[in-house]
C-alpha positions as CSV (number, residue, x, y, z in Angstrom):
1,X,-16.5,85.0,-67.3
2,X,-16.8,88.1,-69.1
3,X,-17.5,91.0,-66.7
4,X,-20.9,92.0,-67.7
5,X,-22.1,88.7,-67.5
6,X,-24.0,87.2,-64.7
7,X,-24.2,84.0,-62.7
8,X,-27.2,82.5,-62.3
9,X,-27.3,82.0,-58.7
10,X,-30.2,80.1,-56.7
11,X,-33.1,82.2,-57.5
12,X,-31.4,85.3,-56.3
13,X,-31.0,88.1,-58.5
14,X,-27.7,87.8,-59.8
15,X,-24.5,89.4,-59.1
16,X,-22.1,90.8,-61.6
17,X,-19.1,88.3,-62.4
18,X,-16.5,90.6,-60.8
19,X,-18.6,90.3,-57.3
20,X,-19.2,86.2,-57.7
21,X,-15.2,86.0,-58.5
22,X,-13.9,87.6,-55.5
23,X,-16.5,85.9,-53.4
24,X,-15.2,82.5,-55.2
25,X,-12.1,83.9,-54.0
26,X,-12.8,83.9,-50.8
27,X,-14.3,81.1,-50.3
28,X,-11.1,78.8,-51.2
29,X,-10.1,79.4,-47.7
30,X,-9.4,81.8,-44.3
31,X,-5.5,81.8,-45.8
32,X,-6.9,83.8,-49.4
33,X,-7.7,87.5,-49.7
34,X,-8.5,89.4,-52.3
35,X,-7.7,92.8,-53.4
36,X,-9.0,94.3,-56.2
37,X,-8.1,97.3,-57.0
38,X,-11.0,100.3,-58.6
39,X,-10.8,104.1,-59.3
40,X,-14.7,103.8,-59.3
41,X,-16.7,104.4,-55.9
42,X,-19.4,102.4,-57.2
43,X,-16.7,99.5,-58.0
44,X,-15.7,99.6,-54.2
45,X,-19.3,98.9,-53.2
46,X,-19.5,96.1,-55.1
47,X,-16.4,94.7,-54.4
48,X,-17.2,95.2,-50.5
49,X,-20.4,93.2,-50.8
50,X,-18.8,90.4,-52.7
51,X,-17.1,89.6,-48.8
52,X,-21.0,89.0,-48.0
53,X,-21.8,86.8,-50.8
54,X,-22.4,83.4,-49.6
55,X,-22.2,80.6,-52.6
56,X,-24.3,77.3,-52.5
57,X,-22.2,74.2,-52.2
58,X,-23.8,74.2,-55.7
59,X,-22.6,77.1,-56.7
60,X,-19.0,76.6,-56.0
61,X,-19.4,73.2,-57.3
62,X,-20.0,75.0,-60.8
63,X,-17.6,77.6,-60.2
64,X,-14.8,75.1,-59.6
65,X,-15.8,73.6,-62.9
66,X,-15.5,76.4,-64.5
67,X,-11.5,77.7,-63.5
68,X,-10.6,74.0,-64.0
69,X,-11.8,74.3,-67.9
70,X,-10.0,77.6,-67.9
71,X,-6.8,76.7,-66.6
């Protein structure tokens, strides 16, 4: 995903790639954590509300899909 697109994600309004990756992130388990690293305050706020993202079963589903083509 390039980072100005978005993911379409169950009617709500869409967050930027960056924010659906790390909550993808998280979501593969209690064991993961992300760290991203930003010079940019607004960044840090996204990337702090991605930890509050909660994906569909869907949405993961697709996700998954996704890195699997990719890798």
């Amino acid at each position: 995903m390039q980072p100005s697109k978005r993911v379409p994600t169950s009617g709500r309004s869409a967050p930027s790639s960056h924010v659906t990756r790390i909550a993808w992130t998280l979501h593969r388990g209690r064991h993961v954590l992300a760290i991203p690293g930003t010079g940019d305050c607004g960044h840090l706020v996204d990337n702090v509300a991605a930890g509050g993202l909660r994906l569909s079963e869907d949405e993961l589903t697709v996700l998954e899909a996704a890195h699997r083509r990719a890798s």
